[in-house]
C-alpha positions, 0 to 999 in steps of 0.5 A: 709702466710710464701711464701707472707711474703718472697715475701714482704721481699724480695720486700722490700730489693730490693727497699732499694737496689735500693735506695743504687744504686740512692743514691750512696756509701755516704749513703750506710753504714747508708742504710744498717744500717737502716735494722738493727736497727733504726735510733735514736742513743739512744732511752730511754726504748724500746728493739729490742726483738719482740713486744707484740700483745696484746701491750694493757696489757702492760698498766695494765688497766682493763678498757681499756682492756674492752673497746678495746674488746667491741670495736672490736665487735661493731666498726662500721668501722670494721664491713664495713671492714669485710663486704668489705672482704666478698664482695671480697670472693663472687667476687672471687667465681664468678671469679672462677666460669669461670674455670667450664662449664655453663649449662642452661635449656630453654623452649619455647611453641609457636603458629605459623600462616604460609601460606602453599603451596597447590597442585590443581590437577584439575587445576594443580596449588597451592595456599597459604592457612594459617596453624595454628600449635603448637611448644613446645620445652625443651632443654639444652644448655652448654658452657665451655672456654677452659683456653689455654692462662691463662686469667681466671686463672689470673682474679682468681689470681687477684681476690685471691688478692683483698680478701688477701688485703681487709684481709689486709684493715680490719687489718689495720682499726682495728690497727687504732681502736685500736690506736684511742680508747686507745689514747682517753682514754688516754686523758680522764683519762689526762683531768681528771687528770688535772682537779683534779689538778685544783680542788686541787689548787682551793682549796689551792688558797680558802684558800689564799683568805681566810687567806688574807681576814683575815689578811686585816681585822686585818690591816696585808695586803691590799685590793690589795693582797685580789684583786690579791689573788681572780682574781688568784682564778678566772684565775684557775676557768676559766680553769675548763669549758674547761677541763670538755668540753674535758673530754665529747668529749672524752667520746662521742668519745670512744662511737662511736668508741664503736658503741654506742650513744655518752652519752651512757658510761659517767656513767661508764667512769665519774669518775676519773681514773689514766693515764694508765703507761707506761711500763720500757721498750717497744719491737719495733722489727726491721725495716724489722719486721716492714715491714711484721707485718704492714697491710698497707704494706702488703695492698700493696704487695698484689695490686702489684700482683693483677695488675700484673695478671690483666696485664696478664689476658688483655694480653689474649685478643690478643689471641684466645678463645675457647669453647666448645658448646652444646646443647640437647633437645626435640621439638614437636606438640603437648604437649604430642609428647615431650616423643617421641623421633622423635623430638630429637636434639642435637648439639656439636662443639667448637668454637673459635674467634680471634679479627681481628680489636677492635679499640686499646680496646685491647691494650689500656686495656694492657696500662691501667692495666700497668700504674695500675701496677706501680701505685701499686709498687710506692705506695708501696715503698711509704708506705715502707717510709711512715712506717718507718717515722711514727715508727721512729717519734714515737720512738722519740717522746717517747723518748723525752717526756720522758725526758721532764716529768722528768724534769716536776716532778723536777720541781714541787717538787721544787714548791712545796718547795717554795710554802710551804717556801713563806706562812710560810714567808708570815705568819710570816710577812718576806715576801711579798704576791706576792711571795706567789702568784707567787709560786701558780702560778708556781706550778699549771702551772707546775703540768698542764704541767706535767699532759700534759706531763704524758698524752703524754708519754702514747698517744706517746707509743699508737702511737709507738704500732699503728706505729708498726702495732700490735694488729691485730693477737689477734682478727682474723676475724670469 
């Protein structure tokens, strides 16, 4: 494990290298400095140290820890994957089979008709007369290739890293799991937090309707502010079908991902929950951790060396083959004849064959595995970038709606602040209902949006820890 994670190192400092050379000396100073660090100058709560594997508990949330361990051993996605790396073990094994000689037994009993050759003396000639006979035979038969010129020792090398990256496939199915569990579940507790929000405000705006109604009866307001007071009664009423709607959806998503029938969890996942927190401050690591922790680029490394040994085993075809031939064995008459040893044989030698004309098969094979082989490096250096722009999207997104959700929270305090001076003026007759309804208004609005943006700090930190790669090394495959 340490020798590939230096080989992907060391790939991975040779492309950015070679983006230094294209790219010439303007950007080499931010190039090198990308190895170092990551490209936001200023990135709010998050550290260089060394993520957490377990990023899930930095959450604090017991049932998210629940839910993402019965997830692992229920997933059905994950359960194909591991089945993949199965299949890939079991066709190495068959790959290495190769290097060990294959000895077979056969066994035959035949009747034979054949026309025989008679001698005459009398007449001093011979004629054909039909023979009936038995044939009964019990043999062995071996062969073993003699690996001269590497070709299934680079078929098996191949074969070693289709496992390491069907290995890799499978990590990398189950950092998307956990990514995608924990960020439904976050929606769940954020739809569920909006739709308290809007069941309180429901509530408040009751009352409103309430207190105009009454104060249109004793002749202090009109009809015009009990009409406005109830159709903004009936605007926050509308919004409560579709937050429930999103609430189901993401409970029959997480019971998917959990490999149960989509309604199975709504008893234990119905009620309200508060969105998991995020923590101070969050360990990133640098770019180059990046490069070794993440499965997909690791997926990656490992396709690059098996096509390079498929490259070399379709090489081998230009060359001879040898084997070494036996075979061994008993043939008689008659049944009971096979435990005499007069009718032993055996035969050894090798054997060798060299193609002489093939149709370009050969050399048209060495072409295919080739452009197979850049097609894997391309692919590589690809995800590198691919890697890199999801993590440092993350970290901006992170930071950013961070600030967001501050200002959010301002700003719903001070709602909150109008809403209370509106209604004690609107009370008191100094002021006018439209302000009261324009304060309601605002504050549900912004307690929405803030709901909205606690919602998103948590799912961008999820997407931040999916980006980084974590989450595989606590649940090795059994």
């Amino acid at each position: 494990m340490k020798a590939q994670r230096k080989t992907l190192v060391v790939r991975s400092v040779l492309f950015l290298c070679g983006v230094i050379l294209v790219c010439g000396p303007n950007v080499r100073g931010q190039t090198e400095e990308s190895t170092k660090t990551w490209a936001a100058t200023s990135i709010r709560g998050v550290s260089t140290e060394r993520p957490a594997a377990e990023w899930w508990n930095s959450f604090h949330d017991e049932e998210l820890t629940r839910l993402i361990h019965r997830a692992v051993a229920n997933n059905l996605d994950l359960r194909l994957a591991a089945a993949r790396v199965d299949e890939a073990r079991a066709a190495r094994g068959v790959a290495k089979s190769a290097f060990y000689p294959s000895v077979g037994v056969t066994t035959s009993a035949e009747r034979l008709r054949e026309r025989v050759p008679v001698f005459n003396p009398s007449t001093n000639t011979a004629s054909f007369h039909p023979v009936e006979l038995n044939n009964f035979q019990v043999g062995f038969d071996s062969a073993w290739e003699i690996d001269v010129f590497g070709r299934i020792r680079n078929e098996v090398k191949a074969a070693s890293a289709n496992v390491r990256s069907a290995e890799e496939d499978r990590r990398d199915v189950l950092v998307v799991l956990l990514g995608e569990l924990a960020r439904s579940y976050a929606d769940l507790r954020g739809f569920q937090l909006r739709l308290d929000i809007a069941e309180k405000n429901i509530r408040t705006q009751e009352d409103t309707v309430h207190l105009t109604q009454t104060r249109a009866a004793a002749g202090l307001a009109t009809q015009l502010d009990v009409s406005r007071a109830v159709a903004e009664l009936e605007t926050t009423n509308a919004a409560v079908p579709s937050l429930r709607s999103a609430i189901a959806a993401s409970i029959h998503r997480i019971s998917v991902l959990l490999g149960q029938e989509p309604a199975a969890l709504e008893n234990e996942l119905e009620t309200s929950a508060p969105v998991p927190v995020v923590p101070p401050e969050v360990p990133v690591g640098l770019p180059s951790d990046l490069l070794t922790r993440r499965p997909d680029v690791r997926r990656a490394d490992d396709e690059i060396a098996g096509a390079a040994a498929n490259v070399k085993a379709a090489r081998a075809d230009y060359f001879p083959k040898f084997t070494l031939l036996g075979s061994a064995g008993r043939q008689a008459t008659q049944l009971h004849d096979l435990s005499l040893s007069l009718g032993n044989f055996f035969a050894v030698g090798p054997a060798i064959s060299l193609p002489i004309f093939t149709g370009s098969r050969i050399r048209s094979n060495v072409a295919v595995q080739n452009a197979r082989w850049r097609q894997t490096q391309i692919l590589y250096q690809a995800t590198v970038l691919n890697s890199l722009e999801e993590t440092e999207n993350a970290l901006v997104n992170y930071s950013q709606e961070q600030e967001r959700r501050d200002r959010l929270q301002a700003a719903v305090s001070q709602n909150q602040t109008a809403l209370e001076l509106s209604r004690e003026l609107y009370r008191s007759g100094l002021g006018d209902f439209l302000a009261v309804l324009d304060a309601e208004r605002q504050l549900y609005g912004n307690e929405d949006l803030l709901a909205q943006s606690q919602t998103a700090v948590t799912t961008d930190l999820i997407a931040l820890y999916k980006a980084l790669g974590g989450g595989w090394e606590s649940f090795p495959q059994q």
